[in-house]
N, C-alpha and C positions, 0 to 999 in steps of 0.2 A: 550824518543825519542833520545837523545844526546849518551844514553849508547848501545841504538842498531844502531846504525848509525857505533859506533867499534865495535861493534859485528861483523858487514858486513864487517867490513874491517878485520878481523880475530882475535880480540882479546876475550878472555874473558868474563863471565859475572863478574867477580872479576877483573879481569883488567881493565874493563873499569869505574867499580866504582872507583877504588884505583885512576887511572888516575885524572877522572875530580875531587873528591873530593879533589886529589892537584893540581888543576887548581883552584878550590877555595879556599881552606885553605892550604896554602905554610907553607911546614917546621910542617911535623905531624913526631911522633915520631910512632914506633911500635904498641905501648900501643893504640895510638891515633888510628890508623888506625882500631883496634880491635875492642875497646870498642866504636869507631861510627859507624863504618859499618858491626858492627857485624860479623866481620869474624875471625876465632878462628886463634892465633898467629904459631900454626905449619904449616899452608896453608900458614899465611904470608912469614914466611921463606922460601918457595917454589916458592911463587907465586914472590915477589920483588926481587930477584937476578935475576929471570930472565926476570923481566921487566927491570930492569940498564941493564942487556947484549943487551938487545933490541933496547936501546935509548930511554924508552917511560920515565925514570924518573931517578934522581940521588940523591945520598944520600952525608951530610955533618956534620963532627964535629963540636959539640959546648962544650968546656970540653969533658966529657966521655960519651954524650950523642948524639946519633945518630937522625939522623933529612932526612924524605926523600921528595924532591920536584919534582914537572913535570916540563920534559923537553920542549922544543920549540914545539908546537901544528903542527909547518912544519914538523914535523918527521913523519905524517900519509899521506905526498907525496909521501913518499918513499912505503908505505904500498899501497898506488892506484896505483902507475907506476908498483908494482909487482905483483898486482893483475891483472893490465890490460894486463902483458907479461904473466903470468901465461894463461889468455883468449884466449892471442894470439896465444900458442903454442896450448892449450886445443879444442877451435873450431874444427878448422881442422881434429883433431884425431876423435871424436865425429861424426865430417860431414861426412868421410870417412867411419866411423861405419856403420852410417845411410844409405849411399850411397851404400854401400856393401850389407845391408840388404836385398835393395829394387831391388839390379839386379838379385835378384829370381823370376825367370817369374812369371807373374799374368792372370791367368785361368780367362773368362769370359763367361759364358753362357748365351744365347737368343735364345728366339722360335718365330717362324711367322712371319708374314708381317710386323711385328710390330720391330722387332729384326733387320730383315733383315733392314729397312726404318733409324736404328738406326747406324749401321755400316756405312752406306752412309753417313749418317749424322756426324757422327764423325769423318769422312775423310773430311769431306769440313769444317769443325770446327777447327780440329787440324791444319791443313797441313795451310801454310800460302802462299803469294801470289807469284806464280811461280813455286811453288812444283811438285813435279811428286809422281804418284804413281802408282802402279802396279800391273796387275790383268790376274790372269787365268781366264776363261771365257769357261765352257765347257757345257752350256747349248743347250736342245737340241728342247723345245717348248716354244717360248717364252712366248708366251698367258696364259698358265697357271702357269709359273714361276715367271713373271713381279707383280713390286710392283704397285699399282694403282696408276697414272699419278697426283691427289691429293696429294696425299702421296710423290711423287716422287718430284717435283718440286721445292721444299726449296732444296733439294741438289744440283739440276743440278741453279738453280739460285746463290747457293751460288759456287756451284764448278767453276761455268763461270764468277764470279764477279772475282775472285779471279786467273782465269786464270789456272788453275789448269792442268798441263800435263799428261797426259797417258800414257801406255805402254803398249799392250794387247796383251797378246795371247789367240788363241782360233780358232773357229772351221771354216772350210768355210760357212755354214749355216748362223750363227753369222754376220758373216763379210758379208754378202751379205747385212743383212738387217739393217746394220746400215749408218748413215749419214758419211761420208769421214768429217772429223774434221785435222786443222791444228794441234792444240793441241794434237792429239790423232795419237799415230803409231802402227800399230798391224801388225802380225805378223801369219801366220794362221799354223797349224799342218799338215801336210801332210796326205793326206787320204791313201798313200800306207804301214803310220808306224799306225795311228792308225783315228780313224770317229772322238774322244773326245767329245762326248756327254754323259758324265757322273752325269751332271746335279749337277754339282760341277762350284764354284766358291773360288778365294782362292786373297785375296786383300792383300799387302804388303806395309805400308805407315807409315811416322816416324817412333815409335817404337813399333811399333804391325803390328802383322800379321793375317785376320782375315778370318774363315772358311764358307763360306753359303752351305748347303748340301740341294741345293730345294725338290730332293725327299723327305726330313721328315723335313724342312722346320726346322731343327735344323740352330744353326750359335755358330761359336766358334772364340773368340778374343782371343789371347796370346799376352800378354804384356811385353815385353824384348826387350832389345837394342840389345843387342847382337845375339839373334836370328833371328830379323827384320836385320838386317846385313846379317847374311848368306843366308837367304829367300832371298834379296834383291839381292844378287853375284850369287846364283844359275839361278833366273829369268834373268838377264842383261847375262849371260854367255849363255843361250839357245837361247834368245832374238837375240842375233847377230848370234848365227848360225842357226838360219831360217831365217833372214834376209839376210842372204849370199849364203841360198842356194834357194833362190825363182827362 
């Protein structure tokens, strides 16, 4: 236990026998060291100068015979405070590795009511209290596009506990038949550039941007910081200029 304990702290498995055995028996000579711990004397000779350069032990004459003892057991502070800077500089590089890794967007597919029911649901999960989030809205029947009012209701209870703000664009159709909400500001498409019933939906919140295609009732999430960014400045960029030209 005692000899992987320096292990951890980076010595040896020869060093760390050599050590504690002169931590119990002070003042072995060469020969000693060999013939108890079984480790053959040209390793010695390699292995003990460079534990004296170390600090971990020192050697003394007695006549013409050489004699090596352990040093002060406080010398393995110096081995944890460089272990623990060596951590310090180490993490960081390592996190930034990781961190790097993961801002390669991350592809999500779902199908159906089921998909669709899911996306909602992870907007009022993620996002926490006060959030805005953002959404195209270019549906053109509700009745057969809408998720069942079952199904729907964990989100709009949790999006409304939570207070959750909106931003919508979308079609006059749309916006006729929805409730006027403080939280909620929409913004509608002008019929003379285009009708935007394309039965698309396209939702932009924390770091995902998320796809619903109701004609094939496909749904795509992409998961990135940086793209939920630009998604996020393109929307708020058009958002004010239908806002200014109503």
């Amino acid at each position: 236990m005692q000899e992987h304990i320096l292990e951890k702290l980076g010595l040896s498995k020869e060093e760390a026998q050599i050590y504690l055995f002169l931590i119990k028996n002070p003042k072995q000579t060469i020969s000693d060291l060999s013939n108890k711990l079984l480790i053959n004397r040209p390793k010695l000779y390699t292995i003990l100068p460079a534990m004296i350069e170390s600090g971990l032990i020192g050697n003394m004459l007695v006549g013409k015979r050489k004699y090596y003892i352990a040093e002060n057991p406080d010398i393995f502070n110096s081995y944890f405070h460089k272990i623990k800077n060596d951590f310090g500089v180490f993490i960081p590089e390592i996190k930034e590795m990781y961190g790097n890794n993961f801002k390669k967007p991350i592809f999500k597919h779902l199908r159906g009511k089921s998909g669709m029911k899911n996306i909602f649901l992870d907007i009022a999960y993620t996002l926490s209290v006060g959030d805005t989030f953002y959404r195209y809205s270019s549906r053109r029947n509700v009745t057969k596009t809408s998720i069942p009012n079952t199904q729907w209701q964990e989100y709009k209870n949790l999006r409304d506990k939570k207070k959750l703000e909106r931003m919508v664009i979308t079609n006059d159709y749309l916006n006729s038949l929805k409730e006027k909400k403080l939280e909620k500001e929409v913004v509608i498409i002008p019929k003379d550039f285009d009708i935007f019933e394309d039965n698309i939906t396209k939702l932009i919140y924390a770091n995902k941007v998320a796809i619903i295609d109701y004609n094939t009732e496909e749904c795509f999430v992409i998961e990135s910081q940086i793209f939920a960014n630009f998604e996020r400045k393109i929307f708020q960029l058009l958002f004010r200029f239908l806002r200014n030209t109503k």
